[in-house]
C-alpha angles and dihedrals in degrees: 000000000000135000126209120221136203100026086287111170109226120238107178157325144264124179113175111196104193089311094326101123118205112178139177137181128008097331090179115163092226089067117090109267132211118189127190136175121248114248118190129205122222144160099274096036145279119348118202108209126197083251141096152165138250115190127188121233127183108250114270101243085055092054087057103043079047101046084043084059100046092041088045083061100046090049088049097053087043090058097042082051094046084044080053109051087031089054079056097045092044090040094051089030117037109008108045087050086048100043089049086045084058095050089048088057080036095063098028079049084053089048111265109136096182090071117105140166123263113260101169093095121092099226133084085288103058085047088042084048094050097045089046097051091038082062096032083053077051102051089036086055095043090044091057097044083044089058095040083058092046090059099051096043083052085056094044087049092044090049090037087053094041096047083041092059095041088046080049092049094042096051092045083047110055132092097233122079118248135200130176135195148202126239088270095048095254108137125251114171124027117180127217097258090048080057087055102042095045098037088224119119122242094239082064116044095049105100099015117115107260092243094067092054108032105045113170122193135184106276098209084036110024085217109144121270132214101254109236102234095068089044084050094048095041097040095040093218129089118272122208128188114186108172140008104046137092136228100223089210122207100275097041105263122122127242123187114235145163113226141190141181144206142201110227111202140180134233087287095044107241117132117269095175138305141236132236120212109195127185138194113242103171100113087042103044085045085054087042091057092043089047091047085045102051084041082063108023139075102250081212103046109018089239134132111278130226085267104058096029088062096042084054086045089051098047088038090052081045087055090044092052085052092061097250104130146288148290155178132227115206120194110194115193115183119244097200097032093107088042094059086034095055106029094047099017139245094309096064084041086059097041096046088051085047091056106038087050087059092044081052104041087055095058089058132103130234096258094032120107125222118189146175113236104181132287107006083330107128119174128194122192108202108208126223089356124137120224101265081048096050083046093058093047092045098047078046091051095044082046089055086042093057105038077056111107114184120205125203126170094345082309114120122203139182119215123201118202126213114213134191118196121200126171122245100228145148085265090072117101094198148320096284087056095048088044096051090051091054099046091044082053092050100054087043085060085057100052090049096069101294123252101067153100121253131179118225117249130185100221092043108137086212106039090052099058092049089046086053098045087056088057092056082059091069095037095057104043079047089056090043094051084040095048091237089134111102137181121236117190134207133191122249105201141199113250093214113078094206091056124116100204117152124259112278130192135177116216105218115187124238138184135235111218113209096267089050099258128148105257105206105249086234091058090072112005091088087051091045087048102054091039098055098246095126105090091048080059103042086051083051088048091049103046092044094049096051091048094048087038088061103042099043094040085063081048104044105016126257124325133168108245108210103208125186135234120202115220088243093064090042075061092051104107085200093037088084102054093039083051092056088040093062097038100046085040082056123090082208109119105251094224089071104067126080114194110211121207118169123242088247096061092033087058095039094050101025098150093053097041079057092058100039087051096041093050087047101043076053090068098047097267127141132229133211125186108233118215092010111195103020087104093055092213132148129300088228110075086066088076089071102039116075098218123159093202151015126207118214119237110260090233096074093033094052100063102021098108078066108027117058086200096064087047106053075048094062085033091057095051100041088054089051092051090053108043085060086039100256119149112228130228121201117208133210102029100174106148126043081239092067094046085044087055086043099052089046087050089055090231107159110234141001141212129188148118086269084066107039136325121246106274135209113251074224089077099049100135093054100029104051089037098046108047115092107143081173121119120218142021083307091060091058089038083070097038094059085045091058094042089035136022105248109311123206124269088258087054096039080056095046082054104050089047100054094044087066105040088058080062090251113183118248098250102031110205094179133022107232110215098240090058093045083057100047085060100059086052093055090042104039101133089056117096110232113230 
């Protein structure tokens, strides 16, 4: 038996028997040859024979080329195996998942952004999946808010560009200029109106620094101003300027405007630039000057008015304190102005006073002030003028006053001028006081003769009544805002002791002082009278007296209540109408109130006394004529004013019982009275001899301190009851008509009765209270009125 080795393929073979050759196969001798003996097996062991065998084997290199070959194919079908089973590993493993991985992009990459990769394997790919889509749900979820934020931020532009354009319309709309800067002040927007206020255009302001373009000045100085916009920047706060300054425009005029400025910051507040608002205030700081003007200045005469002449005395009497200086005050009153006023009317007034202000105001110096006080009263304040100066300025300016001729309407006046000089020193308090000294100097001027010039003295008589007189003025205005006025009354009586005349009481007005006490009438009516007080007190007297007429007379029975009217309020244009108002406002009966008016004011304002009595006649008011006689006019006067009585001056009345000629006096005008049916009225009975004179005389009634003295309407109760200066049954008679009503006989009896049994006095000039009391007692089933 052989064995091939090494893999060899066998060719062929060769068995040689003793000689005997068998052979099979390609027993070529190039072969490789392997040649064995022939060993038998028996039974009683090996047997070697004479034969062996040859067998042919393929070479060994071509074995092995052969084996290669075959080995090569088998490799190669191996591999194409392995490809192909690889190509399916890597088809089912590695390239479907790939390739769906792919659609999925495929389809995200297209827009869907439902599409997602599959996680559900177990591999790389399932935690690759799961890892993709996580940040695909991210970006999902970021896209959507980022759209979200795109549309809203397409909504902010679209609002930004819409409030832009309407901020761009606005500010090319309004009426103010604006101008708006960089951080570094070069401008960057420049509306329409800030063309036409600076007279620059906007091509050419933009990019300019806003110095060169918006250039502000002092309005009163010229001098340059901080523009606002670099106060605003470097101060970080807005800056307004409303008055005082000036827009240089372009061209170099001057154009008043209010300005303001603003820093304009970003998110971390630095300043990033600033806006300027300008206006044009040219209508309202020309107002502002005419309103200042009028504020300071006499609308007539162009002239300072009280106001500011005082505000330039006082700071002129604060510079005097200091030590700088000194000056004069001059205070000028016309001495023709009424004349012109009353003779031409109210338009030459007003042109005279025109005139003579601009003669004046051309004698002045720079510094020197003119002013209107008020009426023809002109004050000039010298300054920085000593008294003798002050003396040669005020006798130039009452020459020029008097070389003056004013012509109105083909009529020529002159006009004279009074004028009081006071120096302006440290020695002054305050203005009032200078004022008043001036004015004190200027009416003594007057008194002294007019048209002059006096200095003012402090020891001056004259002076110092009229200095007194202008502190009543004070002081009554001060008791009439403070209700210390009050009303006295005193009886006017019938002569005759057998008349029924009706009860009849002046109301005389009286003044309280600060500490409450009775100011005599005679201590301030002649203050109140030149200072033209009196109609604001006689309004005060009427209206009292109607509302005390009404409620005494409920408490005491009727009276006639006698009330008097100054001259200055018959000269009231309004006095009369306020007069017919009260009255007619009243519930008091008309036919129990006398108006009194003395002779004086009834001659010197005759026309309108006519008018005053005839409009209250009208109403069923009486007149009577006060200090009658003391004028010593003419009777004749009398036919045209519809007076009811005259009261005889108190200086014939006074000393008649003793001088014939006082009483031929009384006696003429009584008779006269009586002839054109006019009750008289004495006054100044202050004896039983005078009433006795009077009675004989046959005069009507009577008033004096003999009869009765002036009464507070405080004391009503026991005035109006208590005052019966009547003798006789008759007297008592009146008395118990005034306590009363009108009692019976039997009660008239019981009164008079009582009366003297209390020991009463024949003429009783006051009621005591016990003997009011004792008759109520005695009259007790009587009702009071």
């Amino acid at each position: 038996m052989f064995e091939l080795e090494g893999g060899m393929a066998l060719q062929g073979v060769k068995i040689d028997v003793d000689g005997l050759v068998l052979q099979s196969g390609n027993v070529d001798v190039t072969l490789a040859q392997v040649t064995r003996p022939i060993i038998l097996h028996g039974q009683h062991g090996l047997y070697h024979l004479a034969s062996e065998v040859t067998i042919y084997l393929t070479p060994f290199d071509q074995v092995i080329a052969q084996e290669r070959k075959q080995l090569l194919l088998s490799m190669g079908v191996a591999f194409m195996l392995f490809g192909f089973v690889l190509q399916w590993v890597l088809q089912r493993v590695l390239t479907a998942p790939f390739f769906k991985m792919v659609d999925t992009a495929d389809q995200i990459s297209s827009g869907d952004n439902t599409a997602r990769f599959d996680q559900q394997r177990d591999d790389e790919f399932g935690f690759l999946a799961k890892f993709i889509n996580r940040s695909l749900d991210n970006l999902t979820q970021q896209k959507d808010e980022l759209a979200d934020i795109v549309v809203r931020i397409t909504e902010s532009e679209a609002a930004l560009y819409k409030e832009k354009e309407r901020v761009e319309i606005t500010l090319q709309s309004i009426s103010e200029a604006v101008v708006a800067t960089d951080a570094m002040g070069l401008i960057d927007f420049f509306n329409p109106v800030a063309e036409r206020l600076t007279g620059w255009q906007c091509d050419d302001a933009i990019g300019r620094h806003v110095d060169e373009v918006i250039r502000l000045v002092e309005e009163d100085s010229g001098e340059g101003m901080l523009n606002p916009i670099s106060q605003a920047m470097s101060e970080v706060q807005v800056v307004m300027q409303e008055s005082g300054s000036s827009l240089m425009r372009h061209d170099g005029t001057l154009l008043p405007v209010s300005e303001s400025a603003a820093p304009i910051c970003d998110h971390e507040n630095q300043v990033v630039g600033a806006i300027m608002v300008l206006k044009d205030v040219t209508p309202t700081r020309r107002l502002a000057k005419e309103l200042s003007y009028q504020a300071s200045h006499d609308a007539l005469t162009g002239l300072f008015n009280r106001n500011e002449f005082e505000d330039r005395l006082q700071s002129a009497l604060e510079r005097v304190h200091e030590g700088e200086g000194e000056h004069a005050l001059c205070y000028i009153d016309l001495d023709q102005f009424k004349v012109v006023n009353d003779t031409c009317g109210h338009m030459a007034g007003d042109e005279l006073l025109r005139q003579l202000s601009h003669l004046l105001d051309k004698q002045m110096r720079e510094l020197d002030v003119l002013a209107r006080l008020g009426g023809d009263e002109i004050g000039v304040l010298l300054v920085n003028s000593d008294i003798d100066e002050a003396s040669e300025v005020s006798e130039r300016l009452l020459r020029v006053i008097n070389d003056f001729r004013f012509v109105w309407e083909d009529r020529s006046f002159e006009v004279g001028a009074s004028i009081g000089v006071v120096a302006v020193t440290a020695e002054n308090i305050n203005v009032s006081e200078l004022m008043s000294a001036a004015d004190v100097a200027c009416y003594a001027a007057k008194d002294l003769g007019r048209n002059r010039v006096h200095l003012y003295k402090p020891d001056d008589h004259e002076m110092a009544q009229r200095h007194g007189e202008m502190q009543w003025v004070s002081r009554i205005k001060r008791a009439m805002e403070e209700d210390r006025f009050c009303l006295y009354y005193q009886p006017i009586v019938p002569v005759d002791p057998e008349s029924d005349a009706q009860p009849h009481y002046e109301a005389l007005i009286r003044l309280k002082d600060e500490r409450g006490d009775l100011v005599p009438p005679m201590a301030f009516i002649p203050a109140a009278e030149r200072y033209n007080l009196m109609p604001m007190i006689d309004r005060w007297v009427i209206r009292t007296a109607l509302d005390y007429k009404l409620e005494s007379s409920l408490k005491c029975g009727d009276y006639i209540c006698a009330i008097n009217l100054s001259g200055a309020s018959l000269s009231d244009d309004a006095m009369l109408d306020y007069t017919i108002d009260a009255i007619n406002n009243s519930k008091v009966p008309h036919e129990d109130l006398i108006f009194e008016i003395t002779e004086t004011a009834a001659i010197s304002n005759l026309e309108q006394a006519e008018r005053f009595i005839n409009a209250l006649h009208e109403l069923g008011c009486r007149f009577a004529l006060d200090d009658f006689g003391s004028g010593l006019s003419s009777f004749a006067y009398l036919k045209n004013l519809k007076v009811d009585f005259l009261k005889i001056d108190g200086s014939f009345v006074r000393d008649m019982a003793t001088d014939p000629v006082d009483r031929a006096m009384v006696e003429a005008i009584h008779r006269v009275g009586q002839s054109m049916g006019i009750k008289t009225i004495a006054e100044f009975v202050e004896d039983e001899a005078i009433l006795q004179a009077l009675r004989e005389l046959g005069v009507d009634y009577a008033q004096g301190y003999h009869l009765a003295m002036p009464r507070s309407m405080d004391e009503c109760g026991e005035f109006f009851g208590g005052c019966c200066p009547i003798k006789g049954d008759r007297g008592v008679a009146i008395f118990a008509k005034v306590c009363f009503g009108h009692p019976s006989p039997s009660k008239q009896q019981k009164l008079h009765a009582t009366v003297y049994a209390c020991g009463a006095p024949t003429v009783l000039r006051t009621l005591p209270n016990h003997l009011f009391a004792a008759l109520h007692n005695s009259l007790s089933d009587s009702t009071p009125t």
